[in-house]
N, C-alpha and C positions, 0 to 999 in steps of 0.2 A: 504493500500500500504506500508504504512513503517514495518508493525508485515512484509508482506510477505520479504521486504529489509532485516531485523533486521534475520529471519529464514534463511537467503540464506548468509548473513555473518557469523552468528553460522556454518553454511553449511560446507562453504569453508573453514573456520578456523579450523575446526573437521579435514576437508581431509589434509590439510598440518600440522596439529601437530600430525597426525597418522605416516604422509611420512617424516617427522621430525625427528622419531625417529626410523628409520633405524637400528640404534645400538643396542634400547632396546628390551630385551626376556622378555616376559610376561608368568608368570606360573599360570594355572586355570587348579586348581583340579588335575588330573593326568598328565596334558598333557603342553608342552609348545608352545607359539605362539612365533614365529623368522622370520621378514620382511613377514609377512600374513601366514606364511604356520604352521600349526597345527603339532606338529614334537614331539619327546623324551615321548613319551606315554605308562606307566605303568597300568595294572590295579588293582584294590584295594588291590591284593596279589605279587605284585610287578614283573609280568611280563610282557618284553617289548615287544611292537607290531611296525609294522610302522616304517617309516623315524625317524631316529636318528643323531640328529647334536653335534659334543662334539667341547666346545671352552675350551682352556688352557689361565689360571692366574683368577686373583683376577674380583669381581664386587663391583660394587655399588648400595647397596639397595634402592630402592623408598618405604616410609612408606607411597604412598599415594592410599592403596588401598581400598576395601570397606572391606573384609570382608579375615580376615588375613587365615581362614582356607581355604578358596576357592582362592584366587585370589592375585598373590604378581606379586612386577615387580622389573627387574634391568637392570642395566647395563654392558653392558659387551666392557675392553676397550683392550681385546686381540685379538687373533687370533684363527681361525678355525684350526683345527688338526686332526677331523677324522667325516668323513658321510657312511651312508649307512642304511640297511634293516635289522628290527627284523621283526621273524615270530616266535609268543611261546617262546620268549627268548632267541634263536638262529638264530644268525648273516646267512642270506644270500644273496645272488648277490653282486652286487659287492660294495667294500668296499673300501673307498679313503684317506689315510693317508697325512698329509701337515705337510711340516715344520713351527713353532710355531709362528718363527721370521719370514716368509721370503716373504708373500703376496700372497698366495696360490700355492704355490711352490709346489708343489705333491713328498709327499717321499716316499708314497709306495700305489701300487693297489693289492688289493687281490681280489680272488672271491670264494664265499661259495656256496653249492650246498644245494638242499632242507631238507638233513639234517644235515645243520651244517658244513659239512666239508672242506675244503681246496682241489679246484678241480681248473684245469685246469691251467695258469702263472701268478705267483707273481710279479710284479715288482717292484724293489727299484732304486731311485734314488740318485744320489748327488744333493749338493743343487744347481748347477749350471746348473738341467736337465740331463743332460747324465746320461745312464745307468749304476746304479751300479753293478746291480744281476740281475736275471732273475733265480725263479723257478719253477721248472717242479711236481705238483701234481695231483695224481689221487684219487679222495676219500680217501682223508687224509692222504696220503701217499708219505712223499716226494719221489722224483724220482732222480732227478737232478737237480743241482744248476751253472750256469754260474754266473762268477766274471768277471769285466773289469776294465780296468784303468780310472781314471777321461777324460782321454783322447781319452779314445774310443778302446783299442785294448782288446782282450782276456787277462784275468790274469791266468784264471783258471776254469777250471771242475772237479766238483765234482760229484759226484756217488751213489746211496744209494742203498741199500737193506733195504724194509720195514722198510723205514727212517731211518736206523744206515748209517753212514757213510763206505762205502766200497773200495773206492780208488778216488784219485785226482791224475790230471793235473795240475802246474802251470809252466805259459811261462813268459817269459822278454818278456819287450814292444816290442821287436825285432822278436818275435813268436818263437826263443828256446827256450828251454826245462830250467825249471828252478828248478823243484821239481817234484817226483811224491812218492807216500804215499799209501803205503795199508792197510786196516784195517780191526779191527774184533772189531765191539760192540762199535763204536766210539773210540777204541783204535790204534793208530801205531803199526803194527806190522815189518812193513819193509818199507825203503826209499833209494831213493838216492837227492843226489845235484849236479847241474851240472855248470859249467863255462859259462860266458856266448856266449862263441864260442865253446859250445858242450862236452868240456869234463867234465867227471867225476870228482867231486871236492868229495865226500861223498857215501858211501856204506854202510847200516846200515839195521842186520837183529836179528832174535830172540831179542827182548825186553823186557824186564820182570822190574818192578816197576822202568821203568825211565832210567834203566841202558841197553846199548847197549852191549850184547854180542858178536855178530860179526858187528867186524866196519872196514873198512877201509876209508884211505884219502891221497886222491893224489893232487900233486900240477897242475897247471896249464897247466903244458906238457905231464902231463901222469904221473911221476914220485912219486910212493906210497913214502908217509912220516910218520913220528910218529904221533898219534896223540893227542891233549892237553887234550883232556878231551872226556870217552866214556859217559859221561851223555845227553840225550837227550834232553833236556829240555835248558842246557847251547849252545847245537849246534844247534837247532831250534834258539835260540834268537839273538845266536851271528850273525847267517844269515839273520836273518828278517824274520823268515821263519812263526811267532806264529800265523798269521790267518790262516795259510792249518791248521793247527792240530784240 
């Protein structure tokens, strides 16, 4: 009676120092073990198969294993950052991105199709949840990219042609018209800027290394003015304008 007592306290003690350690990743052989589930699985030519879990920052080694080529353990006292699926080394379905700091906070979902590629909406988050982006792929191919404010409205639409960038939308939190850009090969080729009660602030066409050949600028009533500088780059910045470009 007491061998069987003495086997059922070893028992129970095994079950809560396994539930114990919730935190620790246990690595055997190719593969790692994280809260029971057999995950991060290379094979002996180093490709990845299966559920894949990636934590971000530093661990803490355990030397208390049996056999240092088969079987090591640690600790891990950060945070999750990114899960999802290999098949052959190539990432598919869907794929879940976390802020590092923030308790499983989701910064961005993407989804891969069965070969690899970036198919169907990407989403990115602020850390505060709300939508930051929203993009548009088909078999690897972006399409379209929706921007919003931390606050929830429309910033901007963007455009592609076989993933180069081809033209954008951006609006003031107000839904006028704030910018629009067209382009050739991820280049400006032509813009305007607008007021935020609709008029024309900025008319800028033929570009060539930076420099605006035909520019115009008018003030707030309509009324064209001189203007300070034809460099694009100094009237993108002085607007605030550097994420459309």
């Amino acid at each position: 009676m007491r061998t069987i007592f003495f086997i059922l306290i070893v028992f129970v003690n095994s079950i809560l120092t396994v539930q114990g350690q919730s935190n620790r990743i246990y690595h055997y052989k190719n593969c790692e073990i994280i809260k029971g589930d057999t995950v991060n699985c290379k094979s002996q030519d180093g490709i990845k198969n299966g559920k894949w879990i990636q934590y971000a920052g530093g661990i803490k080694w355990h030397t208390d294993f049996v056999d240092p080529k088969d079987y090591e353990e640690y600790e891990d006292f950060h945070y999750l950052i990114s899960e999802g699926n290999y098949v052959n080394n190539i990432k598919v379905g869907t794929w879940v991105y976390y802020f590092p700091d923030s308790r499983l906070q989701r910064r961005k979902i993407e989804y891969f199709n069965n070969e690899g590629l970036k198919d169907s909406l990407e989403l990115n988050n602020y850390k505060s949840g709300q939508t930051r982006s929203i993009k548009h792929w088909k078999k690897g191919i972006l399409e379209k990219k929706i921007s919003y404010y931390q606050t929830g409205e429309i910033k901007s639409n963007t455009f592609y042609n076989d993933s180069f960038k081809d033209s954008t939308l951006a609006y003031y939190k107000n839904g006028s018209l704030l910018f629009t850009g067209k382009f050739k090969s991820n280049d400006l080729t032509e813009f305007k800027i607008y007021y935020e009660n609709g008029q024309l602030k900025y008319s800028g066409q033929e570009i060539e290394n930076w420099e605006i050949k035909n520019l115009k600028y008018y003030d707030i009533n309509g009324q064209e003015l001189k203007f300070r500088t034809n460099v694009l780059g100094e009237i993108i910045s002085n607007e605030g304008l550097t994420e459309f470009l």
